[in-house]
N, C-alpha and C positions, 0 to 999 in steps of 0.2 A: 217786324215791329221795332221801330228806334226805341232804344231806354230813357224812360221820363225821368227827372230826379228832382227833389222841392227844395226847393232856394230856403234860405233859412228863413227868411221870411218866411215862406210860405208853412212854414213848423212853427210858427210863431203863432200864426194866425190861427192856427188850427188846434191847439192848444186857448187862445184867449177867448174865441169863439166858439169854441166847442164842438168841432167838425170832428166828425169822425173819419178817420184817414182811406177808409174802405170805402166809403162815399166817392171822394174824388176820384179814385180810380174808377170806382163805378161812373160817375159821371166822363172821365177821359172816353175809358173802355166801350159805352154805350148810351149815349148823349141824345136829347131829348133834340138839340141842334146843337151845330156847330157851324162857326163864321170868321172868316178873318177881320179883325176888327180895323178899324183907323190907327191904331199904336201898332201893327203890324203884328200884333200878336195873333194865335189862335184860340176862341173864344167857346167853351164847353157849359152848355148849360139841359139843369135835369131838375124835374122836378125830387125831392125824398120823401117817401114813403114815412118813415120813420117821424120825418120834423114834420108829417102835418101834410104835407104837399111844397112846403116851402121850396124856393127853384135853388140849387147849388148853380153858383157861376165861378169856373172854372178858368184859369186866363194861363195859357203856354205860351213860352217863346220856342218854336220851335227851328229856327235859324240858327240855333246853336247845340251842338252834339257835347253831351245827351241833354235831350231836351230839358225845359226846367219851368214847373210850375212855379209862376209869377205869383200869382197870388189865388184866394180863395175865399166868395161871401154869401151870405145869401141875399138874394139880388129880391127887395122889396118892387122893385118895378115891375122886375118878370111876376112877379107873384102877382099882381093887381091883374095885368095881361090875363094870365090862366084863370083867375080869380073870374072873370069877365066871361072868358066863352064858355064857364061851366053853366 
């Protein structure tokens, strides 16, 4: 397993937003999907238990060693999605 590390953004973010940091890795580590997206990144997304069901969207660049989480939100779209097929 390559090592992941969070761009300072991505400390930022999680911090302003109130993500809790054991989340994202739970969302890297065991991902509800995962997709490479159009910005060529790799795209991590999970619902959490915790916020409700809310989807964590998880964004790595992994073309760069060690890898480095981009950023991190919770993605109101996916949530409508999930929202939908319950």
């Amino acid at each position: 397993m390559l090592a992941i590390k969070l761009t300072k953004h991505a400390e930022d973010v999680l911090m302003e937003r109130k993500i809790v940091e054991k989340w994202v890795w739970r969302t890297i580590n065991t991902p509800s999907k995962k997709r490479r997206g159009d910005d060529g990144n790799r795209h991590y997304t999970k619902p959490i238990k915790e916020k409700g069901g809310r989807v964590l969207h998880v964004v790595v660049n992994d073309e760069v060693v060690p890898n480095r989480v981009v950023t991190v939100f919770f993605d109101r779209r996916l949530l409508k999605k999930t929202m939908r097929k319950i």
